[in-house]
NUMIDO-462956 format. One record per residue (C-alpha): x, y, z; residue in three letters. Coordinates in nm, 3 decimals, padded with zeros to 5 digits. Example, Ala and Ser with C-alpha at 12.3 -4.5 7.8 and 13.67 -1.06 7.14 Angstrom:
! residues 2
NODE       xx       yy       zz    r
NODE   01.230  -00.450   00.780  ala
NODE   01.367  -00.106   00.714  ser
This chain:
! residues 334
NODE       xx       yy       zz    r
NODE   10.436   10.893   08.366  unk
NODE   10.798   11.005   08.478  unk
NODE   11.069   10.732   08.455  unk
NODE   11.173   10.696   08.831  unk
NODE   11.551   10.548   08.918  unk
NODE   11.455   10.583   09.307  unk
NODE   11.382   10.257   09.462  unk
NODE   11.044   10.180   09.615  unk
NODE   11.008   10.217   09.986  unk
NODE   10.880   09.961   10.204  unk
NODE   10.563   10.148   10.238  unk
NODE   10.502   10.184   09.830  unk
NODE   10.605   09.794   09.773  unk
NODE   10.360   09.694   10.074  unk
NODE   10.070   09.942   09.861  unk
NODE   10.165   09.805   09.568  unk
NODE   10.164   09.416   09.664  unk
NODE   09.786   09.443   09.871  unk
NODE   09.635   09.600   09.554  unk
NODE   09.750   09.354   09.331  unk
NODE   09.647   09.058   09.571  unk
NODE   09.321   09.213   09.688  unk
NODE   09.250   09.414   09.333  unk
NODE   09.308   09.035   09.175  unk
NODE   09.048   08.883   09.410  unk
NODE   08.791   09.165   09.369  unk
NODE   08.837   09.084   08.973  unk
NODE   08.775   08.757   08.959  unk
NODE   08.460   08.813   09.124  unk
NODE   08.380   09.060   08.900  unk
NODE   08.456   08.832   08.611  unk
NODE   08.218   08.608   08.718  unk
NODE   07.969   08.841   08.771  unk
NODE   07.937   08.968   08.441  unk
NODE   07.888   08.637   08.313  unk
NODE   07.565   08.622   08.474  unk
NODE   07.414   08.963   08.491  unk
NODE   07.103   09.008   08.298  unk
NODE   07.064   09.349   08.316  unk
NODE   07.251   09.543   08.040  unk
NODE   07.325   09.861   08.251  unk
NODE   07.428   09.651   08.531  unk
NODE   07.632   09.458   08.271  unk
NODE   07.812   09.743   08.112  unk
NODE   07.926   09.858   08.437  unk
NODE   08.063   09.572   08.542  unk
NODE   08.250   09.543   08.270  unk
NODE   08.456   09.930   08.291  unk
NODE   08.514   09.812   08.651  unk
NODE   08.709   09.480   08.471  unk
NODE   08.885   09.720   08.195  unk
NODE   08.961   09.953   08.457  unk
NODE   09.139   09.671   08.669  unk
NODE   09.289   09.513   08.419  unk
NODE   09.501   09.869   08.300  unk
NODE   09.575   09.898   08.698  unk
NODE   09.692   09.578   08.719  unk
NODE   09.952   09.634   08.435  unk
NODE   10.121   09.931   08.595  unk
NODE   10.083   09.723   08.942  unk
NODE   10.325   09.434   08.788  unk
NODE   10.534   09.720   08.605  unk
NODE   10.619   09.863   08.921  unk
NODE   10.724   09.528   09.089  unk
NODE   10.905   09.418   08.858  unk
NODE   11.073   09.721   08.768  unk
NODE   11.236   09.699   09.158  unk
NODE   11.339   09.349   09.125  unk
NODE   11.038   09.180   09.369  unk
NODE   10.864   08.936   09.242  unk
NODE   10.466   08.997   09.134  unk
NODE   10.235   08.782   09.371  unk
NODE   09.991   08.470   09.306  unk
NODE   09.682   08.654   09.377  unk
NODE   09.396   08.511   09.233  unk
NODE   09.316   08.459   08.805  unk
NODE   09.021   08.266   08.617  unk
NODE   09.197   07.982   08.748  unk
NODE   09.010   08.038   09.086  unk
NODE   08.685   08.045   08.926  unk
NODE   08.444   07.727   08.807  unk
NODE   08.299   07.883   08.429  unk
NODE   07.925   07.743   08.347  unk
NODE   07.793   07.716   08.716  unk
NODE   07.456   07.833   08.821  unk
NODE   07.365   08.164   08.914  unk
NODE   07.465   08.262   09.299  unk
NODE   07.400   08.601   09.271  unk
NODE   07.136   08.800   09.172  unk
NODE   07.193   09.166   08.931  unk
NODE   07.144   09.404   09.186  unk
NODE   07.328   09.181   09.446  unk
NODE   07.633   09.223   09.148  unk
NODE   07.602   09.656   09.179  unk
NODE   07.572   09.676   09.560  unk
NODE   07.862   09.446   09.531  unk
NODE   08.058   09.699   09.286  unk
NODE   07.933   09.996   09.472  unk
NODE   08.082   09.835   09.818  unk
NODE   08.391   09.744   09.641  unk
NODE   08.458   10.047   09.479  unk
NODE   08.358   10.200   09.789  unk
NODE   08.734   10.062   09.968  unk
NODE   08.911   10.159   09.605  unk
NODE   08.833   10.507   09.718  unk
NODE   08.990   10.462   10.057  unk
NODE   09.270   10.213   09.962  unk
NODE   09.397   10.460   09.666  unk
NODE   09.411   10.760   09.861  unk
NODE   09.596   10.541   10.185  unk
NODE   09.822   10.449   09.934  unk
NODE   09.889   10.762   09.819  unk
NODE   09.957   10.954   10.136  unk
NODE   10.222   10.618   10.197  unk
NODE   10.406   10.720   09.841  unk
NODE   10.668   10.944   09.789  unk
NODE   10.785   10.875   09.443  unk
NODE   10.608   11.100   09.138  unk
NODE   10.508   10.837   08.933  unk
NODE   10.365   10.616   09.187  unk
NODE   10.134   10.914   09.325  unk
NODE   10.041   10.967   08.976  unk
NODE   09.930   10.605   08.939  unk
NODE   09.713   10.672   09.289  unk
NODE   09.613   10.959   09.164  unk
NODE   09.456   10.830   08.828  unk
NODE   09.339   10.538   09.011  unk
NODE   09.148   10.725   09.247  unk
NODE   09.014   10.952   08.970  unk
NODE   08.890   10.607   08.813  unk
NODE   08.697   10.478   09.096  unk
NODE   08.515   10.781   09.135  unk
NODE   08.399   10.805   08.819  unk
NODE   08.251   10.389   08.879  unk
NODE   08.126   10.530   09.222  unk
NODE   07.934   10.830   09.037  unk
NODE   07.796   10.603   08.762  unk
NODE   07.713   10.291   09.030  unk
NODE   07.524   10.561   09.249  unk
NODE   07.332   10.657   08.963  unk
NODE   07.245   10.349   08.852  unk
NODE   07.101   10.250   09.148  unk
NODE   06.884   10.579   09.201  unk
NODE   06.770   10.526   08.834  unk
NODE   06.684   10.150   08.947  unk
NODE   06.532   10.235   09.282  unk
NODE   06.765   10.071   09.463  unk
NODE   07.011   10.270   09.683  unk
NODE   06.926   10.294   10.008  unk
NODE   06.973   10.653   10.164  unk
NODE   07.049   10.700   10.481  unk
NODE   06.825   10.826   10.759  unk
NODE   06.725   11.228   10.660  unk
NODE   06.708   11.461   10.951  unk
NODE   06.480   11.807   11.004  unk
NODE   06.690   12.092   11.076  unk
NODE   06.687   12.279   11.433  unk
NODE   06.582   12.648   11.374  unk
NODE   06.957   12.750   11.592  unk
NODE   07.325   12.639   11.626  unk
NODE   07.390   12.500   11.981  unk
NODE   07.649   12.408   12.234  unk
NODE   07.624   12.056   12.490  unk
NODE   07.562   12.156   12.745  unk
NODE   07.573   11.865   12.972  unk
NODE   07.781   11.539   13.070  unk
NODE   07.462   11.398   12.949  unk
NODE   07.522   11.393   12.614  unk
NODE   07.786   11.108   12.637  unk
NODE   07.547   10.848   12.856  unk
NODE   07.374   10.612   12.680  unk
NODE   07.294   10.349   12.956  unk
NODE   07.143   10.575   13.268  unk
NODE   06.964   10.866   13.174  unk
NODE   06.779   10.916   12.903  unk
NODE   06.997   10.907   12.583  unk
NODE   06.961   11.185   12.383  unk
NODE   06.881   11.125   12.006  unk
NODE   07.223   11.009   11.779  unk
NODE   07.381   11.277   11.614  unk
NODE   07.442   11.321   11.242  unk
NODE   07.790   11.287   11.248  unk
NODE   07.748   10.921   11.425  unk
NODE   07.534   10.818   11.178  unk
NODE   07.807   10.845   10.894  unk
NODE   07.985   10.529   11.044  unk
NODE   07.648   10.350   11.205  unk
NODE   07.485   10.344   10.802  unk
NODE   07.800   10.260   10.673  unk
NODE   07.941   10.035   10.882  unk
NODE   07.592   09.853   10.880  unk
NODE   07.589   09.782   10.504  unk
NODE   07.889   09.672   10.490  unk
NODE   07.776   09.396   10.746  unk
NODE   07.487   09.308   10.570  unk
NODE   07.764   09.221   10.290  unk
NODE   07.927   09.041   10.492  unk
NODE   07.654   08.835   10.549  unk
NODE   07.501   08.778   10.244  unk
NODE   07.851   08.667   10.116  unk
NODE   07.930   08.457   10.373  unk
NODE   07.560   08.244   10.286  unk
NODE   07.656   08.241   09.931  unk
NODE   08.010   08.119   09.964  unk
NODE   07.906   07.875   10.257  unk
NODE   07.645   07.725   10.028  unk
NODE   07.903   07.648   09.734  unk
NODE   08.201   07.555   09.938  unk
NODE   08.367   07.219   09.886  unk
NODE   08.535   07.135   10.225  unk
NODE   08.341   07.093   10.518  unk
NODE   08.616   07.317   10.762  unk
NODE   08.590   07.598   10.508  unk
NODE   08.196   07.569   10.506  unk
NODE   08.173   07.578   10.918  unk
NODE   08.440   07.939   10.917  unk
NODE   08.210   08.081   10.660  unk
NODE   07.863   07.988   10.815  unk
NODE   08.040   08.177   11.183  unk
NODE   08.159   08.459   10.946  unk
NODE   07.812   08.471   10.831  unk
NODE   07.698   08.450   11.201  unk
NODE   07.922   08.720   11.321  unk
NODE   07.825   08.963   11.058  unk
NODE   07.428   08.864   11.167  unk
NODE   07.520   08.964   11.565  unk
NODE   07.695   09.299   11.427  unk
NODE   07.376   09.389   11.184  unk
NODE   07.158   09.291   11.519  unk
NODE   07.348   09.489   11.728  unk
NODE   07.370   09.828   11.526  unk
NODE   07.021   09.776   11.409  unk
NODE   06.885   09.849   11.749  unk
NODE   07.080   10.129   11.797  unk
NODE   06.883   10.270   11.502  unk
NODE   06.533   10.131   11.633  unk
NODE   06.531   10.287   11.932  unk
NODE   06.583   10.581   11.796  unk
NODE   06.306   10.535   11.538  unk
NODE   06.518   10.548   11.254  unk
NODE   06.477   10.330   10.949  unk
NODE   06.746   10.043   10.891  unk
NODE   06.913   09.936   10.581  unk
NODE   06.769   09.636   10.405  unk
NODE   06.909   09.307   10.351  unk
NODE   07.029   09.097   10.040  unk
NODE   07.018   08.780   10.148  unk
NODE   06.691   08.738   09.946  unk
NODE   06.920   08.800   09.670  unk
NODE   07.105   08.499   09.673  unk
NODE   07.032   08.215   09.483  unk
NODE   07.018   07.844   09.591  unk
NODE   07.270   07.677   09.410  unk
NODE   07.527   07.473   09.573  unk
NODE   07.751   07.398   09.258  unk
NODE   08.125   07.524   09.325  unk
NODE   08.181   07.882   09.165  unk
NODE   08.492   08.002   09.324  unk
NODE   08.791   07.777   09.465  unk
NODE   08.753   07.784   09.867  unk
NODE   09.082   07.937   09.875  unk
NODE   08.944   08.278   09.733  unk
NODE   08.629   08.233   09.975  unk
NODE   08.824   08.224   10.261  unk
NODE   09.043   08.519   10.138  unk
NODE   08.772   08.744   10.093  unk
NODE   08.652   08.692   10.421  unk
NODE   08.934   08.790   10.557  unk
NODE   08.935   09.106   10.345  unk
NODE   08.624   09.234   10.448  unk
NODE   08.726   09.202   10.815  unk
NODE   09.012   09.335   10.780  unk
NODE   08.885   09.623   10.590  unk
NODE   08.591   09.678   10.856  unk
NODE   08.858   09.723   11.163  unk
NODE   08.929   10.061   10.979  unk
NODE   08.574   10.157   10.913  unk
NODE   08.469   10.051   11.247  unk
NODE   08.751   10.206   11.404  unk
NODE   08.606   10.541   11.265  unk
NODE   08.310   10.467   11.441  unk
NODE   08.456   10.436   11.741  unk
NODE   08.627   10.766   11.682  unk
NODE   08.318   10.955   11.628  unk
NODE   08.093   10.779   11.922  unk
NODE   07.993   11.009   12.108  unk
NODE   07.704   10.757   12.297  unk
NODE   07.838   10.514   12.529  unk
NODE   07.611   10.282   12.418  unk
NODE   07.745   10.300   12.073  unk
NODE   08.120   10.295   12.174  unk
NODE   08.067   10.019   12.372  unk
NODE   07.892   09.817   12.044  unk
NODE   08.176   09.904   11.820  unk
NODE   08.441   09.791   12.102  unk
NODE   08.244   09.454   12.117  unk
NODE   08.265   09.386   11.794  unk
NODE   08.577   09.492   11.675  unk
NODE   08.718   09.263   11.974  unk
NODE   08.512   08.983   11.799  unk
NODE   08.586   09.057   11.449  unk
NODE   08.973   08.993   11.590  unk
NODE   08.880   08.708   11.708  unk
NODE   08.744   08.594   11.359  unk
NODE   09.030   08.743   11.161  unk
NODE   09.265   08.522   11.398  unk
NODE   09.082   08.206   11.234  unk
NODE   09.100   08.276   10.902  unk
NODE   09.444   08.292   10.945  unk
NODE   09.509   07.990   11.132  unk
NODE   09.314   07.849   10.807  unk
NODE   09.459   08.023   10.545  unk
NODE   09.808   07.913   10.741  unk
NODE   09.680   07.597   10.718  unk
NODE   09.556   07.551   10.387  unk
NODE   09.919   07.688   10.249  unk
NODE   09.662   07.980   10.089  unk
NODE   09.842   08.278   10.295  unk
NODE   10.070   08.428   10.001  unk
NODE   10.372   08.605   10.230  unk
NODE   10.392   08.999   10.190  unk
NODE   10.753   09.107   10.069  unk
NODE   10.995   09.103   10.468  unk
NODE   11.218   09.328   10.587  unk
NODE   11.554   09.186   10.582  unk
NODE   11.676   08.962   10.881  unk
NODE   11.998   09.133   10.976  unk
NODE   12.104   08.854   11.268  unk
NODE   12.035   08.568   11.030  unk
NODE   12.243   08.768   10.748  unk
NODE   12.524   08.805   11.017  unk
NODE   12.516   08.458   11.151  unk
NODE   12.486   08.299   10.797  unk
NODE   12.834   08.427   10.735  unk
């Protein structure tokens, strides 16, 4: 990798400090996942993803330090109890991975179109060449398992065609016509990634210690239910087939496995992380039915993101992002 003697922009140190804070939180999940998976194809997996991240991280703190800012808490071992019960079960662990890599992919190229300096993009780069090659093996995992779910297949229509009417916007008056292919991308998506959501938010709510932290994770958990509710019968009316759930594949334990501190913050992750993915959806709602869903709950999941927050705030648990300098507070310090 090319020595660099240009400084990092704001853009590159912002990259740089999310994917060590939310790359470390990821980690330590997958850490104690692979402590408990049974599975040995599962198992191996899980553990490239960990000597994947653990290279990344190296060049992550390499860069920082290299420009003089100084390399974020995160999250380590220290925010994981060893020896508790299982919470998860093994194929809970790969739709986990797959989900996770999943917003690698996304993440490492966003970060790359933000950097300018060679080395940096070359780090993207390889780090986007890495998840894919965890996406390609978690995908074929799970076919060889029998558990990915595919998404809804369509027949073809023997010609190409134009709209032809205003029609093919209403969803609420006339009849709606059927949802299009290229709607569907966001609706399956966007759905799954809910019915994370969900499932988390029941494990996590189960094994928290504080009672305030327990109540936000049972209404993240709630939230996520009204959003898989919601898109769900956008699918059912049209007769198409929606994804499964995992809650089934969460365990009962209530022992503490993970401090409430990284709970919390991974809550907040996956909302945050879902504005962009159901911002897409938006973009590509064609329906006004289904525009109108993804306003409603992006508006909520706002609302939601506001809380955690207010208790990360709180809690002293919100690690501040690197700030732009405050030239009237220079000037007046004088």
């Amino acid at each position: 990798m090319e020595k660099e003697n240009i400084k990092l922009t704001s853009s590159e140190i912002g990259t740089l400090w999310g994917a060590y804070v939310d790359g470390t939180c990821i980690d330590t999940v997958n850490r104690y996942m692979v402590t408990i998976i049974e599975n040995e194809k599962i198992k191996a997996i899980m553990e490239e993803a960990i000597q994947i991240f653990i290279k990344q991280k190296e060049q992550i703190v390499t860069f920082i330090e290299n420009d003089g800012f100084p390399v974020p808490y995160g999250f380590s071992e220290s925010d994981l109890v060893k020896g508790t019960p299982r919470l998860f079960s093994d194929i809970f662990c790969l739709h986990y991975l797959q989900i996770m890599t999943m917003h690698g992919l996304v993440g490492h190229n966003t970060a790359l179109s933000s950097s300018v300096r060679k080395d940096l993009r070359n780090f993207y780069d390889s780090c986007d060449n890495d998840a894919k090659y965890l996406y390609q093996k978690i995908i074929d995992l799970l076919l060889e398992l029998g558990h990915f779910q595919r998404d809804p297949y369509f027949y073809p229509e023997e010609n190409q065609q134009y709209v032809s009417g205003k029609n093919f916007l209403d969803g609420f008056f006339s009849e709606k016509r059927p949802l299009a292919a290229t709607e569907l991308i966001s609706l399956s998506l966007n759905l799954k990634k809910s019915i994370l959501a969900k499932s988390l938010s029941i494990g996590f709510s189960q094994v928290a210690q504080s009672t305030e932290i327990r109540k936000f994770l049972e209404k993240s958990g709630d939230n996520a239910n009204k959003q898989i509710q919601s898109l769900s019968k956008i699918l059912r009316d049209d007769n198409l087939p929606v994804p499964m759930s995992w809650e089934s594949e969460i365990t009962t334990s209530k022992e503490a496995t993970f401090t409430d501190k990284l709970m919390v913050f991974h809550m907040g992750f996956l909302y945050q992380t879902s504005q962009t993915f159901q911002g897409a959806g938006l973009a590509t709602a064609m329906r006004t039915d289904l525009a109108l869903a993804y306003e409603k709950i992006i508006l909520k999941n706002i609302t939601i993101t506001k809380d955690w927050f207010d208790l990360m705030v709180q809690n002293q648990w919100f690690e501040q992002p690197p700030l732009a300098p405050n030239r009237k507070k220079l000037a007046q310090d004088k």
